[in-house]
C-alpha positions as CSV (number, residue, x, y, z in Angstrom):
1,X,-61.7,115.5,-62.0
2,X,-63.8,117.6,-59.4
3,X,-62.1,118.6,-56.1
4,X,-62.8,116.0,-53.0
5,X,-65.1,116.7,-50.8
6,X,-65.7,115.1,-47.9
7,X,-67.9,112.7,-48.6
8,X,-67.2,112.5,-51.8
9,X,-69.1,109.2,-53.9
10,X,-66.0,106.7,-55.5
11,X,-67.6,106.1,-58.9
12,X,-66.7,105.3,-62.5
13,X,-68.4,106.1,-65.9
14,X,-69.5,103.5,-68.6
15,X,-66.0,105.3,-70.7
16,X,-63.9,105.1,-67.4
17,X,-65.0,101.5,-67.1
18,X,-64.3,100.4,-70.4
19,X,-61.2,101.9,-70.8
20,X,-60.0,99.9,-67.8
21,X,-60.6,96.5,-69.1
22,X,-58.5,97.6,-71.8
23,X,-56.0,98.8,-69.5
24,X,-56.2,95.4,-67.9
25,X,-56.5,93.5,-71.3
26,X,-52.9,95.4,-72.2
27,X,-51.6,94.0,-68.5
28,X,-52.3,90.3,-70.0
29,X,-50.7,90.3,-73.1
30,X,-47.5,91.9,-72.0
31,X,-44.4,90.9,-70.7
32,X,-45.2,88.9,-67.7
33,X,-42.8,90.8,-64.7
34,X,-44.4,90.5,-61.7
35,X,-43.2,93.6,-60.0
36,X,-44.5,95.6,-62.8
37,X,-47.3,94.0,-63.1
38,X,-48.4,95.0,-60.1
39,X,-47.4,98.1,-60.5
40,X,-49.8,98.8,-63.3
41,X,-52.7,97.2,-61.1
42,X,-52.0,99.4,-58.7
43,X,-51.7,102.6,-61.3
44,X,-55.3,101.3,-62.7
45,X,-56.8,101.4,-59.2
46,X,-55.7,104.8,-58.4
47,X,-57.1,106.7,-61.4
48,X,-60.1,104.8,-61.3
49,X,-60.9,105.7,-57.7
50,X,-58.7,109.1,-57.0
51,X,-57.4,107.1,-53.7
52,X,-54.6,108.3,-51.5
53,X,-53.4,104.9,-51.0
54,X,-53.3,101.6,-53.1
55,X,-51.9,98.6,-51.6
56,X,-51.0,95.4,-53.1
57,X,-50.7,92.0,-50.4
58,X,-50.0,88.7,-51.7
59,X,-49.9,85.1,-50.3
60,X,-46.5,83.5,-49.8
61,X,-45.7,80.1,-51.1
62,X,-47.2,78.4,-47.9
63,X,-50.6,80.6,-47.9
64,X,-50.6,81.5,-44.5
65,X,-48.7,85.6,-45.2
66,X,-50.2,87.7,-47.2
67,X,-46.3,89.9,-47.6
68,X,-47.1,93.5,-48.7
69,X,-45.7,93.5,-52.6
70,X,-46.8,96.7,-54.0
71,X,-48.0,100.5,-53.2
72,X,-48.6,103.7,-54.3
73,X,-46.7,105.8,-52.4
74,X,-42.7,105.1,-51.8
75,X,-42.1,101.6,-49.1
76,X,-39.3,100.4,-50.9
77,X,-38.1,99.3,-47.5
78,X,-41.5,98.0,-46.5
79,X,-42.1,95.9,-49.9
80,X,-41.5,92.4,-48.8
81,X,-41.5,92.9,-45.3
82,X,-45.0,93.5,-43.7
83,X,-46.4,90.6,-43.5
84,X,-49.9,89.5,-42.3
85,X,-51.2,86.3,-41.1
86,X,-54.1,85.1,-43.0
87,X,-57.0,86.2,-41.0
88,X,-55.2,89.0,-39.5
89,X,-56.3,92.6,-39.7
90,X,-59.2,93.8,-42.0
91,X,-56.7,92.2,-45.0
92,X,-56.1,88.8,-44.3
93,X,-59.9,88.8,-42.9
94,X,-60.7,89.2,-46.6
95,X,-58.4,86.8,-47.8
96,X,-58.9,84.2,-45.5
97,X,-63.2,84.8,-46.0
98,X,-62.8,85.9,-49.6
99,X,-65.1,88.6,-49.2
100,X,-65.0,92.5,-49.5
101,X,-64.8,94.9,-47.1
102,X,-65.9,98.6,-47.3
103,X,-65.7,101.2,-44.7
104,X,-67.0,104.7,-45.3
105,X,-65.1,106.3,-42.1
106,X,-62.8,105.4,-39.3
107,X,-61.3,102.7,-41.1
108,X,-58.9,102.2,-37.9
109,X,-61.5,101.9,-35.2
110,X,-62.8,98.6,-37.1
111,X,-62.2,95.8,-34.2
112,X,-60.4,93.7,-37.3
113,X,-58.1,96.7,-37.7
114,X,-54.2,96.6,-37.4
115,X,-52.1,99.2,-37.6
116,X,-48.4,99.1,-38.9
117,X,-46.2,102.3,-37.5
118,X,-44.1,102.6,-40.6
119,X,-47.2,103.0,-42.7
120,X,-49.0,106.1,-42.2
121,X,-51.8,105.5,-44.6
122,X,-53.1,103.5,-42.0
123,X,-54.6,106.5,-39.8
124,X,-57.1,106.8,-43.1
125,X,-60.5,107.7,-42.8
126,X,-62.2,105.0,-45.4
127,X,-60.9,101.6,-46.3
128,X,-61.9,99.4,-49.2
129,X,-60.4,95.6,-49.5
130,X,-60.8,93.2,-52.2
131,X,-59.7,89.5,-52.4
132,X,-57.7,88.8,-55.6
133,X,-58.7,85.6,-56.8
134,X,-57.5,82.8,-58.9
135,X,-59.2,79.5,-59.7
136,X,-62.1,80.7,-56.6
137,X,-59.4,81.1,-54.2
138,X,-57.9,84.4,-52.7
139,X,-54.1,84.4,-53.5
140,X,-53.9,88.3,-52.2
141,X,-55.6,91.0,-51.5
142,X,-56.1,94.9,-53.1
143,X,-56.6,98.0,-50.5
144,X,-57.8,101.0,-51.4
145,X,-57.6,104.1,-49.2
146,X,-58.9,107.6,-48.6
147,X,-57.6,110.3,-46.0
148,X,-61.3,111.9,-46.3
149,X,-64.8,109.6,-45.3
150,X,-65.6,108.2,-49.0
151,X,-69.0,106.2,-50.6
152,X,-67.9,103.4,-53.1
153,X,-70.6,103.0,-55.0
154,X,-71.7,99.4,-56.0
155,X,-70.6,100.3,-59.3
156,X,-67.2,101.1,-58.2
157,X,-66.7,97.9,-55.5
158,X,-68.0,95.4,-58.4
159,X,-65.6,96.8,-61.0
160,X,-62.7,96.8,-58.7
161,X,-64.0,93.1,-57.9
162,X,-64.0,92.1,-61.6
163,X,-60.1,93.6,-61.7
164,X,-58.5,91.5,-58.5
165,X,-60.5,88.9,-60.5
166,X,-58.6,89.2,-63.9
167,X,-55.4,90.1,-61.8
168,X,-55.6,87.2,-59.9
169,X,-54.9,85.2,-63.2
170,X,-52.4,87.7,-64.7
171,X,-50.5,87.5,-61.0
172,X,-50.1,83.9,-60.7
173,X,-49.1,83.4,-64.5
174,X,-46.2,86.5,-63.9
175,X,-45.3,83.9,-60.9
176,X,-45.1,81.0,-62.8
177,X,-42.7,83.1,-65.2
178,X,-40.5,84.4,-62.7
179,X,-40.4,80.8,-61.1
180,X,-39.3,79.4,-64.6
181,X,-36.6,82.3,-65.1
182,X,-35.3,81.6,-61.6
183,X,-35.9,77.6,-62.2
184,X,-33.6,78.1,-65.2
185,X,-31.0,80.6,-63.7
186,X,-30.7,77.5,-60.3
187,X,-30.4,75.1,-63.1
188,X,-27.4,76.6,-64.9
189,X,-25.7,77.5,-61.1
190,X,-25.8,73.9,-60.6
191,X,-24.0,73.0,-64.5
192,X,-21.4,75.4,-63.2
193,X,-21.0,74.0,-59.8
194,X,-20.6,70.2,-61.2
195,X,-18.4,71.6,-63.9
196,X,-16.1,73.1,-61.2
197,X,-15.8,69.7,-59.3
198,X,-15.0,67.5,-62.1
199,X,-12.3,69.8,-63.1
200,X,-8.4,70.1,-62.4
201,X,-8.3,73.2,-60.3
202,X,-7.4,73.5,-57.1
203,X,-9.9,72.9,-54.1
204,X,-9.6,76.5,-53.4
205,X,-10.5,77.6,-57.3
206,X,-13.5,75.4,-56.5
207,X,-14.7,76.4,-53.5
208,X,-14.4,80.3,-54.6
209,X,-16.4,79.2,-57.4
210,X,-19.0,77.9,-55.4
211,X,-19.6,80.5,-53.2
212,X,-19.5,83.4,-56.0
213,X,-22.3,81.5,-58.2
214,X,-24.3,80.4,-55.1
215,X,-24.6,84.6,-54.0
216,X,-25.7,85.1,-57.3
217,X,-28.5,82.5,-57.6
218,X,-29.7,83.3,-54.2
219,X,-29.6,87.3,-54.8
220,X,-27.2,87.4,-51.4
221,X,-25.0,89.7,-49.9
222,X,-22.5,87.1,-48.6
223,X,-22.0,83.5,-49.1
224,X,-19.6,81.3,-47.5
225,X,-18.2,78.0,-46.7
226,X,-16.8,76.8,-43.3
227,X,-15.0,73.6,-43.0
228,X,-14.4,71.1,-40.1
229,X,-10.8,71.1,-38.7
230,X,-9.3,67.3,-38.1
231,X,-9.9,67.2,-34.5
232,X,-13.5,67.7,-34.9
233,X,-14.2,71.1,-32.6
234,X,-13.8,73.9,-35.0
235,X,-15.4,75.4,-38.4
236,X,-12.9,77.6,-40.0
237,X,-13.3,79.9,-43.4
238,X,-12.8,78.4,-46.6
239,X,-13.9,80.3,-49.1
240,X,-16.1,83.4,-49.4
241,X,-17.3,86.3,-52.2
242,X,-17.1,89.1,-49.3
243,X,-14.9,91.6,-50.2
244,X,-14.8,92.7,-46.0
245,X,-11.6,91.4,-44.5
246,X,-13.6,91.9,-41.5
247,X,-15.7,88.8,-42.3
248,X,-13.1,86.8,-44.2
249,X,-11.0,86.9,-41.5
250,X,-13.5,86.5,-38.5
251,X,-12.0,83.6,-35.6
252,X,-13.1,80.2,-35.9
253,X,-16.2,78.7,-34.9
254,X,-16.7,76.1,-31.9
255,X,-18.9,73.5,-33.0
256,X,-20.2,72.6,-30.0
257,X,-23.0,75.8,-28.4
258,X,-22.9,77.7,-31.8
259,X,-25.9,77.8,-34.2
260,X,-23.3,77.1,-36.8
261,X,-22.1,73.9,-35.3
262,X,-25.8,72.9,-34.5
263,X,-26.4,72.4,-38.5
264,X,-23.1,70.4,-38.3
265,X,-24.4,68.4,-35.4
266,X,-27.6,67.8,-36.9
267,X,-27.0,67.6,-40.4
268,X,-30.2,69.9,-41.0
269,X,-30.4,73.1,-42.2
270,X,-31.1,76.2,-40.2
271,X,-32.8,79.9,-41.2
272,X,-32.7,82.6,-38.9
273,X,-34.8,86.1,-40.0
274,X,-33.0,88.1,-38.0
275,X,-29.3,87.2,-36.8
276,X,-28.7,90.6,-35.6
277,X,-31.4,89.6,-32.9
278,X,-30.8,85.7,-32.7
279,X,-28.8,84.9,-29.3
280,X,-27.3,81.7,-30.6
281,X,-25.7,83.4,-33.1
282,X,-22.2,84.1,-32.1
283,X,-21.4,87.5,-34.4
284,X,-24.5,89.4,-33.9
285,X,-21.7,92.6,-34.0
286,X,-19.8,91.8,-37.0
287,X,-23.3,91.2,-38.6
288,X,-24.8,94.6,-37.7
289,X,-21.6,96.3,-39.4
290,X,-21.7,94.4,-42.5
291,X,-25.3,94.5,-43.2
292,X,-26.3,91.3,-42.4
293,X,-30.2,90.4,-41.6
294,X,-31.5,86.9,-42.7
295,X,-29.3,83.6,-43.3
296,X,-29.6,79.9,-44.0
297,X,-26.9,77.5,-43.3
298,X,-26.9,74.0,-44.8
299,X,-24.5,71.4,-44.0
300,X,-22.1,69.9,-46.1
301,X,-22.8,66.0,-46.1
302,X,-20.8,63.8,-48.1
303,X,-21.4,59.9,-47.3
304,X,-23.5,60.7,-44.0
305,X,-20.6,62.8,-42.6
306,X,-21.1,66.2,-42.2
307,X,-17.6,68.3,-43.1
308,X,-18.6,71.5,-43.2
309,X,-21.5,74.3,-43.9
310,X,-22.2,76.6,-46.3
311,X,-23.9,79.7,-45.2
312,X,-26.3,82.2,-47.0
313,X,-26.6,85.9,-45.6
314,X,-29.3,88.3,-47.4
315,X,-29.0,92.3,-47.1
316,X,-32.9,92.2,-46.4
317,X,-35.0,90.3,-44.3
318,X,-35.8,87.5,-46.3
319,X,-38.5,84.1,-45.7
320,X,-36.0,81.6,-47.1
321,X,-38.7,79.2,-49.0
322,X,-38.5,75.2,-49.4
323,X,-37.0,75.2,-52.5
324,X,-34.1,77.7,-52.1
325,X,-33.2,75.6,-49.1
326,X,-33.5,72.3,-51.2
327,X,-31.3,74.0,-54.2
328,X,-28.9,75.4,-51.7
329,X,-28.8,71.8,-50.0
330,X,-27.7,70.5,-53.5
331,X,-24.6,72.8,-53.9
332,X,-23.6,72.2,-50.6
333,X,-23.6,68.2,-51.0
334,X,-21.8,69.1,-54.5
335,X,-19.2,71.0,-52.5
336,X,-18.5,68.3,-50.0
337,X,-17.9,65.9,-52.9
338,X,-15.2,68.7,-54.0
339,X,-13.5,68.8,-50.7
340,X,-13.7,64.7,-50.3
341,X,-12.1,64.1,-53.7
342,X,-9.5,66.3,-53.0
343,X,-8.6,65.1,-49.8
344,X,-8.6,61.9,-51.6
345,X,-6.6,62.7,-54.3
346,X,-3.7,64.2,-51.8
347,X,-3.8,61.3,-49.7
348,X,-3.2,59.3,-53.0
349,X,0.0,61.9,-54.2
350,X,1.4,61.3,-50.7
351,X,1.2,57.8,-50.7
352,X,2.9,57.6,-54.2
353,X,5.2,60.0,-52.9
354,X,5.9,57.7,-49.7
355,X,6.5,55.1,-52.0
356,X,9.2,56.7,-54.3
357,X,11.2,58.3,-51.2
358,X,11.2,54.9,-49.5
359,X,12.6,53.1,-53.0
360,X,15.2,55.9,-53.2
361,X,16.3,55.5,-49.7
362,X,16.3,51.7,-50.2
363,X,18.8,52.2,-53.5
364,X,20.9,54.7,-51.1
365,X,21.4,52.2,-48.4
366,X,22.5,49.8,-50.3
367,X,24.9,52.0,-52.4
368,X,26.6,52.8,-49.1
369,X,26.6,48.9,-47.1
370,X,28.1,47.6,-50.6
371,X,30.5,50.4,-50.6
372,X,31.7,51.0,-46.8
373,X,31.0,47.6,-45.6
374,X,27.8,48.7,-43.7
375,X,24.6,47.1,-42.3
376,X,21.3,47.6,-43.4
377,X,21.1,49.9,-40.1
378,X,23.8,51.8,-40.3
379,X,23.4,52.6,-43.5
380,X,20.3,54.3,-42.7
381,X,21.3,56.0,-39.5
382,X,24.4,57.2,-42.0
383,X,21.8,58.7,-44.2
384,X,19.5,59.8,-40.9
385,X,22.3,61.9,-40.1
386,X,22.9,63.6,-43.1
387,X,20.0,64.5,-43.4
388,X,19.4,66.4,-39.9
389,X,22.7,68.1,-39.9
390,X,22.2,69.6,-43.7
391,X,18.5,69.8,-42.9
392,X,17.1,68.4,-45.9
393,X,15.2,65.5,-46.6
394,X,16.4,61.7,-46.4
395,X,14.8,61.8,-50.4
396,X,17.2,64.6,-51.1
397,X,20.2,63.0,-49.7
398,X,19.4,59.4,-50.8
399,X,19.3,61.1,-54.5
400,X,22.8,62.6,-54.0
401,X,24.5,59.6,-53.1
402,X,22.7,58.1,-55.8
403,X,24.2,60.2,-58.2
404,X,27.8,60.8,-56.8
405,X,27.8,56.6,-57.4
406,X,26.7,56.6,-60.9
407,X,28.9,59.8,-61.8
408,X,32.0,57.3,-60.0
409,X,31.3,54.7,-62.7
């Protein structure tokens, strides 16, 4: 390829050309990952034009962020988290008109320009955008970028055109794909969540259960579940994957003035990009150690009473979408239900157990008023007694006297 000069013409041959729809043919018909997929877009683009600079921006799920999702050069920290509003800079101008841009020089000094400091590219001299479209609508958009002043030929902008075209199709179906992988993936969280709840184990077998499957559905750092103490003013740890002691054993949360107690109070969920930043969150420190950036907290509702929350912390910043909240909601419902049966279920042994101890001590008193001659009072001050100067239980001594007048038989 000849050396770039500085106005150098961007142009393909007729074999250049056609090699590229093959490339992009190949991109169709193969395994549908969207990360790689774009990868190889982005690969295409740069041989075809020589360009110092290849960017990849796609709409979120509400189409209103175009989220930078792919690049030439290494921004493994930026992938994900520049965002644009749609209409903002010279990018979401050409998604949100669906039209191309060209700009032979000066790229920057455009008045639709905006500039990101962690990206350098954007002090470039010239600066091509193209919409990627699906079904006549933009869903992202394609930059191309020269540190030199450039000429794309028609030839060039058209062919490019014609690839954010076919990509546009070959994007949304690697979506679709990835949705039905993680669709399926939710789907058998959930199986594992009910299964958990219907078994014997104990609550806290459950609830460590819970969390561990929920961090790995959601791809999160931490996951945990806090759960409302009896008097109504605290949410204390229940169960969480962290391996930090730090976090496991962090103090107790006051309901009331805490953005933790807030989704107890309101019973709705609440996301938060950036805790490390968010006032309202109480352990902005403890958060900055351990790595913490974006969380969602859902509360635990069982019968219209709240009883707890289950929070969600990512190691990135993260735009928690509609449907992770939704699924999220679901587990936390299905853990309440855990921690309501059980409470149930030990209120019911207790109650039995109340029952047998008070027949016991009922046998024992009248053991000891048919043999000493006592009344029904005494008889159970006698046993009262006992029972505080041996410190054990009125069951325990009931159960000896019980036995000392069958072995007397």
């Amino acid at each position: 390829m000849a050396e770039r000069t500085k106005n150098k013409k961007v142009s393909v041959t007729a074999a250049q050309e056609l090699q590229i729809l093959r490339n992009i043919v190949d991109i169709a018909s193969s395994e549908l990952d969207l990360s790689l997929t774009l990868q190889l877009i982005v690969k295409i683009v740069t041989e075809m034009t020589d360009a110092d600079s290849v960017f990849i921006y796609l709409l979120d799920e509400n189409k209103s962020n175009l989220v930078l999702m792919a690049s030439k050069t290494a921004h493994k920290k930026e992938l994900g988290n520049i965002v644009l509003k749609t209409g903002e800079g010279i990018t979401g101008w050409v998604a949100r008109e669906n039209k191309t841009v060209a700009i032979k020089a000066r790229a920057y000094k455009d008045p639709r320009f905006k500039s990101f400091d962690v990206l350098p590219e954007d002090r470039y001299e010239a600066f091509l955008s193209v919409p990627i479209i699906y079904k006549g609508r933009a869903v992202g958009v394609v930059n191309v970028q020269h540190k030199s002043q450039q000429d794309y030929s028609v030839e060039t902008v058209n062919l490019i055109d014609m690839i954010a075209k076919q990509a546009g199709g070959i994007i949304e179906h690697a979506r679709l794909f990835e949705e039905t992988k993680k669709k399926a993936m939710q789907f058998d969280s959930l199986i594992k969540v009910s299964h958990s709840i219907t078994s014997e184990s104990y609550l806290d077998e459950i609830l460590n259960l819970i969390v561990v499957v929920t961090a790995e559905m959601l791809n999160s750092k931490i996951c945990s579940i806090m759960l409302l103490d009896e008097k109504g003013e605290e949410l204390s740890m229940a169960a969480t994957q962290s391996l930090s002691a730090e976090y496991k054993l962090k103090p107790n949360i006051k309901v009331a003035n805490s953005l933790t107690g807030s989704v107890l109070q309101t019973k709705k969920p609440a996301v938060v990009y950036d805790v490390r930043k968010d006032e309202k969150y109480v352990y902005r420190d403890l958060a900055v150690k351990e790595g913490l950036t974006s969380m969602v907290a859902v509360p635990m509702i069982v019968k219209t009473k709240a009883i707890g929350v289950v929070n969600v912390y990512t190691k990135e910043p993260h735009h928690f979408t509609e449907e992770e909240i939704g699924v999220l909601q679901m587990v936390s419902n299905q853990a309440a239900v855990a921690v309501e049966n059980t409470k149930l279920m030990q209120e019911a042994l207790k109650a039995r157990e109340a029952l047998e101890t008070r027949k016991v001590i009922e046998r024992a008193k009248g053991i000891l008023m048919k043999m000493n001659s006592l009344s029904e009072e005494a008889a159970y001050r006698l046993i009262h007694k006992k029972s505080m100067d041996t410190c054990k239980s009125m069951k325990e001594i009931s159960e000896s006297i019980i036995l000392m007048a069958e072995l007397q038989k």
